[in-house]
C-alpha positions as CSV (number, residue, x, y, z in Angstrom):
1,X,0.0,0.0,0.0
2,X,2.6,2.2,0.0
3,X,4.4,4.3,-3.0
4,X,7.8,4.0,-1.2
5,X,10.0,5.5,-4.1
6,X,9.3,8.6,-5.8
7,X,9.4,6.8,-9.2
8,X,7.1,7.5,-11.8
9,X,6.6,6.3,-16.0
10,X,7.3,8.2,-18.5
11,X,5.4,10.9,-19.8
12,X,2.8,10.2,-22.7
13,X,0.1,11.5,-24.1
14,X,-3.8,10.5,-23.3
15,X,-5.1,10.6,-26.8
16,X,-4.6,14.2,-28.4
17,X,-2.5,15.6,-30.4
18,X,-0.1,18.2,-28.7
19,X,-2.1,21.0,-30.7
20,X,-5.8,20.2,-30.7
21,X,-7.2,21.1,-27.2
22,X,-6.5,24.9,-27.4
23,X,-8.5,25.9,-24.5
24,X,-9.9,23.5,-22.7
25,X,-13.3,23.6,-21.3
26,X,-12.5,20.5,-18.7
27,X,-9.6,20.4,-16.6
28,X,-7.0,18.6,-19.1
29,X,-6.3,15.0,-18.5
30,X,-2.5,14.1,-17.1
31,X,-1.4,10.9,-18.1
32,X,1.6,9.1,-17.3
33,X,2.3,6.3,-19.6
34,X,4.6,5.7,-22.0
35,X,4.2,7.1,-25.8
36,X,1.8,5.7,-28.4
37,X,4.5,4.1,-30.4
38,X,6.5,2.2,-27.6
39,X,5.7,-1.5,-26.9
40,X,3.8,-2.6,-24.4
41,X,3.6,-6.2,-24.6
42,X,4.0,-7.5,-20.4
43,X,2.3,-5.2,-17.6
44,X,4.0,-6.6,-14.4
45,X,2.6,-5.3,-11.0
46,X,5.8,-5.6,-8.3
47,X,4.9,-4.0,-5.3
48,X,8.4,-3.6,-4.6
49,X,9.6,-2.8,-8.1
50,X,9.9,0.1,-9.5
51,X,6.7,2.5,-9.6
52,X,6.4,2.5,-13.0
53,X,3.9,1.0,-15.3
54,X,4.2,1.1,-19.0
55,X,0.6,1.9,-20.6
56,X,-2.4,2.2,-18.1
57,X,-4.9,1.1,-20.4
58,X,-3.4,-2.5,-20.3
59,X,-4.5,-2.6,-16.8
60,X,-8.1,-2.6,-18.0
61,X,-8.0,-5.5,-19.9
62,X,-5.0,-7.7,-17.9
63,X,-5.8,-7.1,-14.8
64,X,-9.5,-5.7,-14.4
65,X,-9.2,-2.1,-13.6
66,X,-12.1,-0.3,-14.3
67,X,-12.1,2.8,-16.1
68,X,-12.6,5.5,-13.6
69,X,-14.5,7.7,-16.0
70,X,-17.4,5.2,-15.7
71,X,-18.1,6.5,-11.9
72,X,-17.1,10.0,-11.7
73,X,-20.3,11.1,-12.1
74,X,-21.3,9.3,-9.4
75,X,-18.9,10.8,-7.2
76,X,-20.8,14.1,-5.0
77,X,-17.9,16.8,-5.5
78,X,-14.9,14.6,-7.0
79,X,-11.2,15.9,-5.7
80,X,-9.8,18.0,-8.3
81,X,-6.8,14.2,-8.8
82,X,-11.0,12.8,-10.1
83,X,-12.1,15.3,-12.4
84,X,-8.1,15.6,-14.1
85,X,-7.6,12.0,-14.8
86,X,-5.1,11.5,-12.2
87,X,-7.5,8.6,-10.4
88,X,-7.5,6.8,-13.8
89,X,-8.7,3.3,-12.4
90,X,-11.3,1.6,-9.9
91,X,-12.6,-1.7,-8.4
92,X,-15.7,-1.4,-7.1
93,X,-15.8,2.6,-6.3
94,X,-19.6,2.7,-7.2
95,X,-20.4,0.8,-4.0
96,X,-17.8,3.9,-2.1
97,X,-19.3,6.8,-4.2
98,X,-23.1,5.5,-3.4
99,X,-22.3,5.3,0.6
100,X,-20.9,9.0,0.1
101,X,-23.9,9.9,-1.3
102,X,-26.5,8.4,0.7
103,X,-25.0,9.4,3.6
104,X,-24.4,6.0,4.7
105,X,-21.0,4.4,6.7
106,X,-17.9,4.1,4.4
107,X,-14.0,3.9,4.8
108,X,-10.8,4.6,3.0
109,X,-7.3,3.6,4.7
110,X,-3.7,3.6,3.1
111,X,-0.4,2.7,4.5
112,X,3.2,3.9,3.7
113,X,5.6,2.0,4.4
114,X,8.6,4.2,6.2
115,X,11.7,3.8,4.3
116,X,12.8,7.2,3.3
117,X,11.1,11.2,3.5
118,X,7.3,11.5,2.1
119,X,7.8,13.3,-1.4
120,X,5.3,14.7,-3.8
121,X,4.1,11.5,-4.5
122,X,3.0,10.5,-1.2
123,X,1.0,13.6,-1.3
124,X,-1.0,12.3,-3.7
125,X,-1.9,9.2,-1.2
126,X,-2.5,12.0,2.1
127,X,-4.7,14.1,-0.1
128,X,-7.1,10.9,-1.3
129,X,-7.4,10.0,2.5
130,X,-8.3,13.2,3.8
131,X,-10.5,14.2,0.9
132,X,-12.6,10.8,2.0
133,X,-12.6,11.8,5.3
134,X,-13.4,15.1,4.6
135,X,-16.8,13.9,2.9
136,X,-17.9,11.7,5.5
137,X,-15.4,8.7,5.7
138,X,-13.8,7.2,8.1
139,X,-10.2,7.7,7.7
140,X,-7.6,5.3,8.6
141,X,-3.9,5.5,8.0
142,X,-1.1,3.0,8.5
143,X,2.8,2.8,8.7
144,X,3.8,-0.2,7.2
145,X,6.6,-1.0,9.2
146,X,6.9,-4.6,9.4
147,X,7.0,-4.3,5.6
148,X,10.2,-1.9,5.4
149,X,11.9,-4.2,7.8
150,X,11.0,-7.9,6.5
151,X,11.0,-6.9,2.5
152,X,13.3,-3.9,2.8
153,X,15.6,-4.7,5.3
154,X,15.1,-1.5,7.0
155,X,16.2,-1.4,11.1
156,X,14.0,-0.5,13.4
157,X,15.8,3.2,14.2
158,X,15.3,3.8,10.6
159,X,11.9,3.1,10.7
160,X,11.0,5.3,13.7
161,X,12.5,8.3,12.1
162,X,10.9,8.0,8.9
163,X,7.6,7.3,10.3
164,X,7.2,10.4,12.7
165,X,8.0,12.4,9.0
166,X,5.3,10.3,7.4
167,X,2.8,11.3,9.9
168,X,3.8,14.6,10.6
169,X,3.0,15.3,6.6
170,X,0.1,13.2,6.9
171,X,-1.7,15.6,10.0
172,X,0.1,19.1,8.2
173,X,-2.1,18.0,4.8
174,X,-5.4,18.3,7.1
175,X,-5.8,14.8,8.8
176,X,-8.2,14.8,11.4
177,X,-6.6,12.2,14.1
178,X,-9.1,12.6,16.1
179,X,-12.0,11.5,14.4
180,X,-9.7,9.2,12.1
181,X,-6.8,6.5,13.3
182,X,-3.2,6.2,12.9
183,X,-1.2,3.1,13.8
184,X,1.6,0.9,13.0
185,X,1.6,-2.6,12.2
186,X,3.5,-3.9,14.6
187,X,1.7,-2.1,17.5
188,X,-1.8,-3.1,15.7
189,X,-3.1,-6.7,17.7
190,X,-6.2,-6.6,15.8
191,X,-4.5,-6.4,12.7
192,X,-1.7,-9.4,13.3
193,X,-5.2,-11.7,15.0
194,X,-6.8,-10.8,11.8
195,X,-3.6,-11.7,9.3
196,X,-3.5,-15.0,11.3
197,X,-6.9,-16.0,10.8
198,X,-6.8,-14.8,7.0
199,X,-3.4,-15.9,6.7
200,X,-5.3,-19.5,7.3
201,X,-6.9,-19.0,3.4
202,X,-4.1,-18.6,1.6
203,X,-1.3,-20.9,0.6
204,X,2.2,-20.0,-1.2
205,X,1.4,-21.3,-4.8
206,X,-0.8,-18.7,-4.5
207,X,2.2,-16.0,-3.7
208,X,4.0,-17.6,-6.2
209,X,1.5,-16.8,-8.9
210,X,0.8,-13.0,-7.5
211,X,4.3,-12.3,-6.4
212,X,6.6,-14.4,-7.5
213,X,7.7,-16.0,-4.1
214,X,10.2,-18.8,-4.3
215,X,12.6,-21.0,-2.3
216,X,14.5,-17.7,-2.1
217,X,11.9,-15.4,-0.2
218,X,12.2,-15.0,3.4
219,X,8.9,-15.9,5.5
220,X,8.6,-12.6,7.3
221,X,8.4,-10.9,4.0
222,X,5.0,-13.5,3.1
223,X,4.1,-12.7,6.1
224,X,4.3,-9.1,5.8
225,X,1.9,-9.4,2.7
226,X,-0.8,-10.9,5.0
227,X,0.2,-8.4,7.2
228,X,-1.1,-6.1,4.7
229,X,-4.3,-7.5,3.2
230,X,-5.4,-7.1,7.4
231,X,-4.3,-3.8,7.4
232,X,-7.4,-2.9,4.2
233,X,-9.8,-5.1,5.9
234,X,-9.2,-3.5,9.4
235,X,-11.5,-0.9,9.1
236,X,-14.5,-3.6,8.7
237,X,-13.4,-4.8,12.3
238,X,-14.3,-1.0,13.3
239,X,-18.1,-0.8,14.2
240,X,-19.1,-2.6,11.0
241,X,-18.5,-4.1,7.3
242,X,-18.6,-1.4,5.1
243,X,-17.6,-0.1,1.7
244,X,-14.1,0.6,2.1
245,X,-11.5,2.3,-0.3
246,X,-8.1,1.9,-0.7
247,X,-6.0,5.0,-2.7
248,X,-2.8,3.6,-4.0
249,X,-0.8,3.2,-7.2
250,X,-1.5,0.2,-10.0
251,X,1.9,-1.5,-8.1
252,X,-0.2,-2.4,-5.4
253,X,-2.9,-3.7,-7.4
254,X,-1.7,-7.5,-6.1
255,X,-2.2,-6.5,-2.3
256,X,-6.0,-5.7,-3.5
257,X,-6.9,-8.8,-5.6
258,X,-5.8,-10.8,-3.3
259,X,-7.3,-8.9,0.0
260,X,-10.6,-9.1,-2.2
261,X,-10.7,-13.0,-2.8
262,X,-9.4,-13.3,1.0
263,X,-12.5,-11.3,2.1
264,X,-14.8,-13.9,0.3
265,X,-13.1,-16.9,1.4
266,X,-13.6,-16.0,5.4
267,X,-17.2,-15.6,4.5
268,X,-19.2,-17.8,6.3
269,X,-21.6,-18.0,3.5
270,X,-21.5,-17.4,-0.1
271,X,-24.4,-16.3,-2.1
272,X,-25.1,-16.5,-5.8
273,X,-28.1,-16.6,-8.2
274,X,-29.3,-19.9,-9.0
275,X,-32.0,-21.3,-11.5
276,X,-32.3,-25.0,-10.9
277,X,-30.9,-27.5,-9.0
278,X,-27.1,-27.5,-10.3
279,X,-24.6,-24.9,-10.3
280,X,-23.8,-22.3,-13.0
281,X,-20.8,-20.5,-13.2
282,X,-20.5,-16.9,-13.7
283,X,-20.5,-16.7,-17.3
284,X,-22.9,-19.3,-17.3
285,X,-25.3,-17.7,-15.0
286,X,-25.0,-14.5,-17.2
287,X,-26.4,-16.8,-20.6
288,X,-29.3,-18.9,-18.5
289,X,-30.4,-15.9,-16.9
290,X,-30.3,-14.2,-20.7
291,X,-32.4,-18.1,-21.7
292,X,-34.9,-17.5,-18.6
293,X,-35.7,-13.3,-19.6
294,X,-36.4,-14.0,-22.9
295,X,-38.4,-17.4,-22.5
296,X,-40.3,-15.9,-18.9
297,X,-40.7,-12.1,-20.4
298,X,-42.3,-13.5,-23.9
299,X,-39.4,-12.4,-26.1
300,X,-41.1,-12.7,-29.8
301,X,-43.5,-14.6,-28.5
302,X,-46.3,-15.0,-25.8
303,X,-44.9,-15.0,-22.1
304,X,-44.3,-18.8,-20.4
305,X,-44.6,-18.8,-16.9
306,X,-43.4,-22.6,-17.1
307,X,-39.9,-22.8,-18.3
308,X,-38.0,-26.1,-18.1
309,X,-34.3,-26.5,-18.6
310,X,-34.8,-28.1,-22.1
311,X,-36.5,-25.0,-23.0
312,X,-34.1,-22.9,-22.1
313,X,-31.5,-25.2,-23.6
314,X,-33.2,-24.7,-27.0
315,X,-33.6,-21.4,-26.7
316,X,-29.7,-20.5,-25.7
317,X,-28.3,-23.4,-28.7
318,X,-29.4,-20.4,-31.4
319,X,-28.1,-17.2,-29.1
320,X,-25.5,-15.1,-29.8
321,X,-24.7,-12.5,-26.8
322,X,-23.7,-9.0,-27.8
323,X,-20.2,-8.2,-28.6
324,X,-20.5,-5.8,-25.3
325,X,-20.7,-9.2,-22.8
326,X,-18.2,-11.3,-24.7
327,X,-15.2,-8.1,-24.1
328,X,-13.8,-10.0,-21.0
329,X,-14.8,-13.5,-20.6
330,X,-15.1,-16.8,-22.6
331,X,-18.5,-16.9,-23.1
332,X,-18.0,-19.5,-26.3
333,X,-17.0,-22.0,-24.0
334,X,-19.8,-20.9,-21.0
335,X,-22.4,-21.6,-23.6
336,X,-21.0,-25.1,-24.2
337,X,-21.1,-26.2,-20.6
338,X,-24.5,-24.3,-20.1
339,X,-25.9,-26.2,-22.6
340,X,-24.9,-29.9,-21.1
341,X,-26.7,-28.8,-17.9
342,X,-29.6,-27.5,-19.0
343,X,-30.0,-30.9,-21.1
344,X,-29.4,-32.9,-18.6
345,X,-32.0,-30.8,-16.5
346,X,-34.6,-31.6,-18.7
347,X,-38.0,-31.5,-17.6
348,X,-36.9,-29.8,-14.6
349,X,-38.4,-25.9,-13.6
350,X,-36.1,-23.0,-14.3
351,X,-37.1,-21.0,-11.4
352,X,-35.0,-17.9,-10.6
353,X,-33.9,-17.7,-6.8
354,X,-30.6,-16.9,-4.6
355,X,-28.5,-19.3,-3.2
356,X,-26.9,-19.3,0.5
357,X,-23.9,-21.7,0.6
358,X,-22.2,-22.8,3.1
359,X,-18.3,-22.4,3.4
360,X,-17.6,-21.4,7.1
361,X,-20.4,-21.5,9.2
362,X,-20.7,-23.2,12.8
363,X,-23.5,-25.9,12.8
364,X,-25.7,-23.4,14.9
365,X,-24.8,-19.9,12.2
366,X,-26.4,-22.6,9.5
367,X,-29.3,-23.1,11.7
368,X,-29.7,-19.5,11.8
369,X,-29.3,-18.7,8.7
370,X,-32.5,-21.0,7.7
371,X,-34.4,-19.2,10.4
372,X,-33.8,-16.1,8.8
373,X,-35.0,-16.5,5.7
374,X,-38.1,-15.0,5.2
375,X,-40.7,-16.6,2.5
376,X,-40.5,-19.6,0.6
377,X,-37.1,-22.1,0.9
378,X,-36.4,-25.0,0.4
379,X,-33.2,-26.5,2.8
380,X,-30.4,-28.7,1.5
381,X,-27.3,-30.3,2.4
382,X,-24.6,-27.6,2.5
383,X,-27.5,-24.7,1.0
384,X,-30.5,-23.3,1.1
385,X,-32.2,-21.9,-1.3
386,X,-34.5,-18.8,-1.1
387,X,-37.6,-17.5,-3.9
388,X,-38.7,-14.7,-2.5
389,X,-35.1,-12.4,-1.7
390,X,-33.4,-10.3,-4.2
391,X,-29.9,-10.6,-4.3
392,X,-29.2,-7.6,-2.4
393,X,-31.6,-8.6,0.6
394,X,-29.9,-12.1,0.7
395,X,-26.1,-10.5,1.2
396,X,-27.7,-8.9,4.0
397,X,-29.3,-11.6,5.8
398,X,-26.1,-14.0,5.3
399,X,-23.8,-11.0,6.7
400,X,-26.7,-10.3,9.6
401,X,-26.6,-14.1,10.9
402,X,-22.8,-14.0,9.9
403,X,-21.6,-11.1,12.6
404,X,-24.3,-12.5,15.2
405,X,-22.5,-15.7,14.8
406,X,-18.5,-14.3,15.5
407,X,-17.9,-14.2,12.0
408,X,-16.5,-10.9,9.8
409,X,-18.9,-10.5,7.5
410,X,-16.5,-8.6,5.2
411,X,-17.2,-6.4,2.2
412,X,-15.1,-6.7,-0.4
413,X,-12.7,-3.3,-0.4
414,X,-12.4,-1.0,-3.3
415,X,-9.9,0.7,-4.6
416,X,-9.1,3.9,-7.0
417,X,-5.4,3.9,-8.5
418,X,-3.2,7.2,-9.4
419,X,-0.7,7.8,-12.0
420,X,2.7,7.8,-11.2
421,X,4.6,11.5,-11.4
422,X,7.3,11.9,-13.8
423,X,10.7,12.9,-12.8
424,X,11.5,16.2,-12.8
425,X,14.3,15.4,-15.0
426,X,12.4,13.4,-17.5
427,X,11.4,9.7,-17.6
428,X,11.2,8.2,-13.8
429,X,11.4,10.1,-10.3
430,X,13.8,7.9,-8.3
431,X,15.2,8.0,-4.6
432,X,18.6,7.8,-5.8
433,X,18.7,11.1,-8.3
434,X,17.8,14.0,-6.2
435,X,16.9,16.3,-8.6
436,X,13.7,13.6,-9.7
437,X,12.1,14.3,-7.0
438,X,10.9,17.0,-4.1
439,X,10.8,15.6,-0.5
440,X,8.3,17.1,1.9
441,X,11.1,17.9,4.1
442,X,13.1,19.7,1.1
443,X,14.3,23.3,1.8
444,X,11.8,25.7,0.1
445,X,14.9,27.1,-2.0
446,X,15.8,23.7,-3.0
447,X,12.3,23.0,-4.1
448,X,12.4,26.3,-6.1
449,X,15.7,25.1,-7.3
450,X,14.7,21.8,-8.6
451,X,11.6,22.7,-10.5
452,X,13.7,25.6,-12.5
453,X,16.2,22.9,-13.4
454,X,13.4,20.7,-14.7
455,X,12.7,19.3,-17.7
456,X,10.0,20.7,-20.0
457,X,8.0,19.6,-22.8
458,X,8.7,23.0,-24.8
459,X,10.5,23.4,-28.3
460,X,13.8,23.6,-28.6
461,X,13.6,27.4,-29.4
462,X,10.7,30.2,-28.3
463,X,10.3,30.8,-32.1
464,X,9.7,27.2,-32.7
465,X,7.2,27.1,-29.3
466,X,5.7,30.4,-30.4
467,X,4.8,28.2,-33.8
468,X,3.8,25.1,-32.6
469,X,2.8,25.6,-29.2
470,X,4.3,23.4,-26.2
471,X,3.8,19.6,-25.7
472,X,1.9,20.1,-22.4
473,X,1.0,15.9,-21.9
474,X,4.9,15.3,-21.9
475,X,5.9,18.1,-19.7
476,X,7.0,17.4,-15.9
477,X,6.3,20.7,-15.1
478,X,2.7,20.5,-16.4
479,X,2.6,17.7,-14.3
480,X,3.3,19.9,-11.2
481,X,0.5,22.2,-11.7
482,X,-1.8,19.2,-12.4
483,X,-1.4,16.9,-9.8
484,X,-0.1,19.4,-7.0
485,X,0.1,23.3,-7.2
486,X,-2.8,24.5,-8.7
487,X,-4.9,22.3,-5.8
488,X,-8.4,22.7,-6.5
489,X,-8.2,25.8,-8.8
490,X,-9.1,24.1,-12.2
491,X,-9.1,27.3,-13.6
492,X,-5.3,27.7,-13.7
493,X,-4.6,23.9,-14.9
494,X,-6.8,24.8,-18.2
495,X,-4.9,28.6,-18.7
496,X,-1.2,26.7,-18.2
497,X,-2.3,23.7,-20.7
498,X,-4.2,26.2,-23.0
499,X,-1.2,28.8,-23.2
500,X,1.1,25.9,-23.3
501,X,-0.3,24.3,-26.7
502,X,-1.2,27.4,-28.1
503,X,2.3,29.0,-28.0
504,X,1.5,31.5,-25.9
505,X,3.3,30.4,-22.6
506,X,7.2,29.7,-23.1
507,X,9.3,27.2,-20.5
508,X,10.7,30.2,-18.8
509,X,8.1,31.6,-17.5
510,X,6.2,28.9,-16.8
511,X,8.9,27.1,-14.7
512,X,9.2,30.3,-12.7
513,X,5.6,30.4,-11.8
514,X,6.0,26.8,-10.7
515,X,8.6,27.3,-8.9
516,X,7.3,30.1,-6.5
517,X,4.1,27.9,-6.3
518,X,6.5,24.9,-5.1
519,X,8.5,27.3,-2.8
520,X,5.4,28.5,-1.2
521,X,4.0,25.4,-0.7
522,X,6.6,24.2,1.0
523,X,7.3,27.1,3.6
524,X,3.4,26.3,4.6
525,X,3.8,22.6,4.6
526,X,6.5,22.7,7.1
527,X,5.2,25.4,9.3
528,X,2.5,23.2,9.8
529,X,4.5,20.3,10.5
530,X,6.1,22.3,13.2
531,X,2.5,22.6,14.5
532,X,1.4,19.0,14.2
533,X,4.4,17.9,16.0
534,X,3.0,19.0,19.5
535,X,-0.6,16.8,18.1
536,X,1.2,14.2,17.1
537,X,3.5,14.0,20.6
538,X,-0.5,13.5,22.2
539,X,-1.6,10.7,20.0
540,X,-1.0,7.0,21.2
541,X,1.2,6.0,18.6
542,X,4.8,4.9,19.7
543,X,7.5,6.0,17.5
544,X,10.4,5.3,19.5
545,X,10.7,1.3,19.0
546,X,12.4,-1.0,21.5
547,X,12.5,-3.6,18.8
548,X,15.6,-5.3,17.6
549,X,16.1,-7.2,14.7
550,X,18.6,-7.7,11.4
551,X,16.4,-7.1,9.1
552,X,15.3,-8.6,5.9
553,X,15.4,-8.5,2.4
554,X,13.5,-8.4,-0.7
């Protein structure tokens, strides 16, 4: 969960020419993957790589990432990272931005893990968090400390000193720490009783697969990475399950796909849609139910209240699904299996209902699960069936007797990803070149320093930019006013983009306006660390560690 170095990709553009969005009437878009022409043929996700990933849009389609665009406008006033494209990707926000809407419980937690100063990428990270707990959330953030020592090899002094600068940025930037919580994995008890007991669902073939563990890796660092998927469901163990968001960057994608499947294995009870008396799969489900609407709902024809599985099994033999549900799943071979079972159904009812299996419950959470069900069921070995619960109402019953019965009842969390930053001195920010990057504990002069020194995405003379206008989408300092010093003032990100590409603002004068911005910024951001340090000094949170260890490594 945490964005440890301050590297980013490359810049790129996010679709236009550098000429054709002369005045904006949106804030422009900030993209940081690589160019159109390079190759993009592997997307790895290392959480302890490099930050860098080569073409975002590859993470729709490889991974699952959703498109952010499709919920922004669900979103009740998005942070200004929404509305420019910084938060490019989702899982599963709609079920966040609906809570934030409704006015009902939600959550967002991220963790850092402490292994040099919080830079300008960080910030990115601290602003998502306090923006959700600014609209209603509960707001929880982490330092990820048995991660820097086990994968990182980080001693425990080390770790101390870096996490007081973490959390002194963290309260500066406007986090409420008294109506949110800060902690540190190793001090966190719920968190390591929770790892355990998830840590129970998971095995390392598993870790091979997402991380590439072998003989090699050490066992604190696997066990760091349960460590972790605790950590994003720990704010479920507060008062209640609920939607639950967790900002990071598309490295730590594996931390969330496998915190979501862990969720649903500790369920006590799984629930799914069912039709008859076997089980469908997903993508199976999706082409009976598609057999049932059309033969129930009297699709060309006259409504039949009585459909059996041979019917449907004609019915789905002559279907083709639309080329919008065959984008991401097999459904070729789903209608191959479908068909057998619905054949060997034959006479049998196709009667839509929900089914509650059981994975985890006590003998006694079962009994009480059949108690709960409200109109007509019909009990089985292992499940019960229900036909008169929608799908929504089931969850909620099965999560009801779940918690009543010592269970978790966990939702599964959500997630938004952020581009990476460029460096300030083109291509990727890293730890080890100074000039990349801007610490929060840089001196304001140096900051003003390194943004005048940075790299632009201008001509190579003013005549030329004059011409053809400035490539804004590959410009680090564009960047800068995008993702950082224009702050919610939209207004000056489209006058710097719009001057930019029109020819009308040259690299000189631009970097100079950053740089004042950057050198002001950081002159506030530090007086108000001096002033969180006396709040943090009062918070129960020990940063001087009487651990002792060697260390680990990646």
């Amino acid at each position: 969960m945490d964005e440890d170095t301050p590297e980013g990709a490359t810049p790129g553009g996010d679709g236009r020419e550098s000429g054709d969005a002369r005045g904006p009437s949106t804030p422009p878009r900030t993209d940081g993957g690589t160019d159109a022409d390079e190759p993009t043929e592997d997307v790895a996700l290392d959480p302890w790589g490099s930050a860098s990933v080569g073409d975002y849009a590859d993470l729709f389609a490889e991974f699952g990432i959703e498109a952010f665009d499709e919920v922004d406008d669900d979103v009740p006033d998005p942070h200004y990272l929404m509305r420019r494209g910084v938060i490019f990707g989702h899982r599963e926000y709609d079920a966040v931005a609906e809570a934030m809407a409704n006015d009902e419980p939600f959550a967002a937690l991220s963790g850092f893990m402490p292994t040099g100063d919080p830079h300008i990428g960080h910030k990115l990270v601290f602003d998502e968090i306090i923006w959700h707990q600014e609209m209603g959330g509960d707001a929880f953030g982490l330092i990820a400390d048995l991660e820097a020592h086990s994968a990182r090899g980080m001693s425990w002094d080390e770790i101390d000193e870096h996490a007081r600068n973490y959390l002194l940025s963290l309260l500066a930037l406007g986090f409420d720490a008294e109506d949110g919580e800060l902690y540190r994995q190793s001090d966190n008890r719920a968190v390591q009783d929770l790892g355990f007991e998830l840590g129970s669902k998971a095995n390392f073939s598993e870790f091979e697969a997402i991380y590439g563990f072998d003989g090699e890796t050490n066992i604190s660092h696997m066990q760091s990475v349960i460590t972790q998927t605790a950590d994003i469901l720990y704010p479920q163990l507060v008062d209640e399950p609920k939607p639950t968001v967790i900002p990071v960057g598309p490295d730590q994608d594996p931390h969330v796909r496998l915190t979501r499947d862990l969720a649903t294995r500790v369920r006590y009870f799984k629930v799914t849609e069912a039709f008859a008396s076997f089980e469908l799969d997903d993508e199976e489900r999706q082409l009976v139910r598609a057999a049932y609407d059309a033969l129930a709902t009297g699709e060309g024809e006259e409504a039949d209240s009585d459909v059996r599985c041979e019917d449907a099994a004609e019915w789905l033999a002559d279907y083709e699904p639309p080329e919008s549900d065959r984008k991401s799943v097999d459904l070729a071979a789903a209608k191959s299996t479908a068909l057998d079972k619905l054949r060997a159904g034959g006479k049998e009812p196709l009667r839509p209902r929900v089914r509650f299996f059981d994975r985890n419950a006590t003998d006694e959470a079962f009994e009480a699960l059949i108690e709960a069900v409200e109109g007509e069921k019909r009990v089985f070995e292992g499940h019960v069936d229900a036909f008169d619960l929608t799908r929504d109402e089931a969850e909620s019953v099965a999560r009801e007797v779940e918690i009543d019965h010592d269970g978790f009842g966990f939702r599964q969390p959500s997630s938004i990803y952020h581009r990476f930053m460029t460096g300030l001195t083109g291509g990727k920010m890293s730890s080890s070149i100074p000039a990349s990057h801007i610490s929060l504990l840089d001196d304001p002069e140096d900051g003003y320093d390194k943004v005048k020194a940075a790299t632009t995405g201008g001509r190579d003379t003013a005549d030329e930019q004059r011409e053809l206008g400035g490539e804004a989408d590959e410009c680090p300092v564009y960047e800068l006013y995008a993702y950082l010093l224009a702050g919610d003032d939209d207004e000056l990100t489209k006058e710097v983009y719009a001057e930019c590409v029109n020819g009308e603002r040259l690299c000189g004068g631009c970097k100079e306006q950053a740089a004042e911005l950057m050198r002001e910024f950081l002159e506030d951001h530090q007086e108000k660390r001096e002033e969180a340090e006396e709040l943090l000094d009062d918070l129960d949170i020990d940063l001087d560690s009487d651990r002792r260890g060697t260390g680990g490594e990646h």
